[in-house]
C-alpha positions in Angstrom: 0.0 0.0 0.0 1.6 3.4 -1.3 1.2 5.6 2.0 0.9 9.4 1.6 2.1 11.8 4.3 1.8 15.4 4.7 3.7 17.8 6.2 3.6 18.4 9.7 2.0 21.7 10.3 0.5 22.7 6.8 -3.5 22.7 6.8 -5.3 20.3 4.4 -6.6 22.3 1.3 -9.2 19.1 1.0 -12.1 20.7 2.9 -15.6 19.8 2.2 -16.4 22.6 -0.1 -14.1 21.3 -2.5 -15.3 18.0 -2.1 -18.4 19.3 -3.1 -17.6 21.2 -6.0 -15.3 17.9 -7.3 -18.6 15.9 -7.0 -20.5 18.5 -8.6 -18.2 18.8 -11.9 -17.5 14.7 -12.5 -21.3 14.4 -11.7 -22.2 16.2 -15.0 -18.9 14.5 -16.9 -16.4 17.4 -16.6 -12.6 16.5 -16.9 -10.3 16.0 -14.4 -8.8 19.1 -15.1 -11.7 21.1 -14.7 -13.4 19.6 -11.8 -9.9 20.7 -10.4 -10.6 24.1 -11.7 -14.2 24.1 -10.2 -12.9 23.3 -6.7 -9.9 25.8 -7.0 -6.7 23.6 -6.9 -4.7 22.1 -9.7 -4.8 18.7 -11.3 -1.9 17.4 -9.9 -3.1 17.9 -6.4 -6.7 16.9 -7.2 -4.7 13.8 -8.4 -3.1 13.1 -5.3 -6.0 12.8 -3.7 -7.9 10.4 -5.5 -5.2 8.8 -5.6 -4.6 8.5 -1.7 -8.4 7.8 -1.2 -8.1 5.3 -3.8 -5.6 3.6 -2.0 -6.8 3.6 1.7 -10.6 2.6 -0.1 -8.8 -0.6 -1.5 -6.7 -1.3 1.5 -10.0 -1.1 3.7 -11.5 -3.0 1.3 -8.4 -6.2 2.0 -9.7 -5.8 6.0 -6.8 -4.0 6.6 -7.0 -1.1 9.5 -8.2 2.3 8.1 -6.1 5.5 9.4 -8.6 8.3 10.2 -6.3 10.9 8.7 -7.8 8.7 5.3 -11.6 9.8 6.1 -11.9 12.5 3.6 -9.9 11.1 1.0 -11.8 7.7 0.8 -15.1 10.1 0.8 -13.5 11.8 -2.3 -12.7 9.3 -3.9 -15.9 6.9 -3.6 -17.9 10.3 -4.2 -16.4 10.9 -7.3 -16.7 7.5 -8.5 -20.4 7.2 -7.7 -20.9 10.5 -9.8 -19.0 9.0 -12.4 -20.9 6.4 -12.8 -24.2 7.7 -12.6 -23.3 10.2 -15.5 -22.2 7.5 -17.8 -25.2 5.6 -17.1 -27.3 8.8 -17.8 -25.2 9.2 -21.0 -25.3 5.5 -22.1 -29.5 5.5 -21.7 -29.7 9.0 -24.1 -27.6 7.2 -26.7 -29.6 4.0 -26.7 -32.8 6.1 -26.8 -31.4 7.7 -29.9 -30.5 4.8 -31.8 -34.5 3.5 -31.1 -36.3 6.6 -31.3 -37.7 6.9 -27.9 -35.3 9.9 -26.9 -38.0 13.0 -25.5 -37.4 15.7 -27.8 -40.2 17.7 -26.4 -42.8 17.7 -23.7 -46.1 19.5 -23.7 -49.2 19.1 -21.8 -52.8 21.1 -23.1 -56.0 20.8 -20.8 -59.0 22.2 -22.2 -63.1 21.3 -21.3 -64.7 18.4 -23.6 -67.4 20.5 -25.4 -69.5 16.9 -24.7 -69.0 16.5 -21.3 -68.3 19.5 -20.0 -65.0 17.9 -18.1 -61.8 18.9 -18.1 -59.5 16.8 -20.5 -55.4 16.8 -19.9 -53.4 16.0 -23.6 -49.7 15.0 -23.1 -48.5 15.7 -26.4 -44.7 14.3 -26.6 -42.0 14.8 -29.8 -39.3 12.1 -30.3 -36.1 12.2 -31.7 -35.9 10.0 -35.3 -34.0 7.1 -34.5 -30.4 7.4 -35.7 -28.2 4.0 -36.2 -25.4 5.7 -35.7 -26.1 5.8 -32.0 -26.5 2.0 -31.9 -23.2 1.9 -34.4 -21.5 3.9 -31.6 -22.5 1.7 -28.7 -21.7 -1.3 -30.8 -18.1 -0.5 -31.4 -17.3 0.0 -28.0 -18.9 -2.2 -25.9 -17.7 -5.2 -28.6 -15.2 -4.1 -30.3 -13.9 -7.1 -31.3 -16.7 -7.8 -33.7 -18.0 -3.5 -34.4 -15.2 -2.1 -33.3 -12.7 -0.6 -36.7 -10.4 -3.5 -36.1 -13.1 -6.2 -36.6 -13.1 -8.4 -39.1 -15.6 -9.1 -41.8 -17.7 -12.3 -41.4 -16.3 -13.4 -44.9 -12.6 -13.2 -43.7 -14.1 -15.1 -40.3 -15.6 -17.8 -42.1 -12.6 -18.5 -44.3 -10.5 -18.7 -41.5 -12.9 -21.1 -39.5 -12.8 -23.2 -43.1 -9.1 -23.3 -43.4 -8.7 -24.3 -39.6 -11.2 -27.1 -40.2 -9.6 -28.3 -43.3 -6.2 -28.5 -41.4 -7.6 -30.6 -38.4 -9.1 -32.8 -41.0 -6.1 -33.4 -42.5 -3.8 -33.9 -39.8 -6.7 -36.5 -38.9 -6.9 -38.6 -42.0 -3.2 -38.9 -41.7 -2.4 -42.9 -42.5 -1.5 -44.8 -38.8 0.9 -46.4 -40.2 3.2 -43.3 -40.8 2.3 -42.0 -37.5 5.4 -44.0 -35.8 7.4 -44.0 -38.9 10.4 -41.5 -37.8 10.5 -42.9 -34.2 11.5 -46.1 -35.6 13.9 -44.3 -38.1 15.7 -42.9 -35.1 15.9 -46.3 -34.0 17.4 -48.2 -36.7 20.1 -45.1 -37.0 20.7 -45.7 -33.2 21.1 -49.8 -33.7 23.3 -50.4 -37.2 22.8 -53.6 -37.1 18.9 -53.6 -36.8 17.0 -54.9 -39.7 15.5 -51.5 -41.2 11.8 -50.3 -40.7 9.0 -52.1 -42.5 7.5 -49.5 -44.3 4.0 -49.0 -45.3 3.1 -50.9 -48.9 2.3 -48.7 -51.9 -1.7 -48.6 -52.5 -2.5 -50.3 -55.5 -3.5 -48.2 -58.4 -6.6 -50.1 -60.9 -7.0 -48.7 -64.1 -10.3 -47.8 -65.4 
């Protein structure tokens, strides 16, 4: 466990306020360096302490003993990651709404008095977004890349090479038995001179038509 000491005497510029403000920025996606910005301290330091609470999350995590002095870092840190996550959920739900169409464009609700009944009627009138592929194309390539991602390969080239891998199985398969302990018992006669030399396998036949 990396251990992170301060110096003795200088005040902690990791107060709540800032805490605050860090959660606030990664909460709506901002970048490291901004939710720095936001909470008035540079990156590096901002760093340092996710880093530290990181570290003393993970070691409590092991069962080993947590230092007080850790407290506020390990709140950082796990607050932070929690905000994280919750945006990129967020994020991931708009795109997959996109790609099917159900993404609220706009909202509008209009009451007005049934001229039959006399009663009040409420309309919710809603406008969706057209559904886009590319959204789905997006969430494709990243969450399998290996088969949407710009590296994949075609299903052509996948079934050829499925093909020629069979093909080579099958033929190291259908491979005659009797060759199969053919060079061990060259070795031997090589070893032994005066060894009568290896039988080997009689030519097939060939029949005219």
């Amino acid at each position: 466990m990396r251990t992170h000491q301060r110096r003795p005497g200088r005040p902690s510029l990791l107060t709540p306020e800032r805490v605050d403000a860090v959660v606030r920025a990664s909460a709506v996606g901002a970048a490291t360096s901004l939710a720095a910005e936001a909470a008035g301290v540079s990156r590096a330091t901002l760093a340092r302490w996710m880093a530290r609470g990181r570290d003393a999350a993970e070691a409590r995590e092991e069962g080993e003993p947590g230092d007080p002095r850790d407290d506020a870092y390990v709140d950082l840190f796990r607050r932070v990651e929690i905000a994280r996550a919750r945006m990129a959920t967020q994020a991931l739900a708009r795109v997959l709404q996109a790609g099917a169409g159900s993404l609220v464009l706009e909202e509008r609700v209009r009451t007005y008095t049934d001229p039959v009944t006399g009663q009040d009627v409420e309309e919710r009138q809603v406008r969706y977004l057209r559904p886009d592929w590319r959204a789905a194309a997006w969430w494709l390539a990243r969450v399998f890349p290996e088969h949407y991602g710009p590296n994949a390969k075609p299903w052509d080239q996948i079934l050829d090479e499925f093909t020629a891998q069979e093909l080579h199985h099958e033929h190291d398969r259908s491979e005659p038995t009797e060759l199969s302990g053919l060079a061990d018992r060259l070795r031997l006669a090589q070893a032994t001179p005066d060894a009568q030399p290896p039988e080997l396998p009689s030519p097939v036949p060939v029949t005219s038509a």
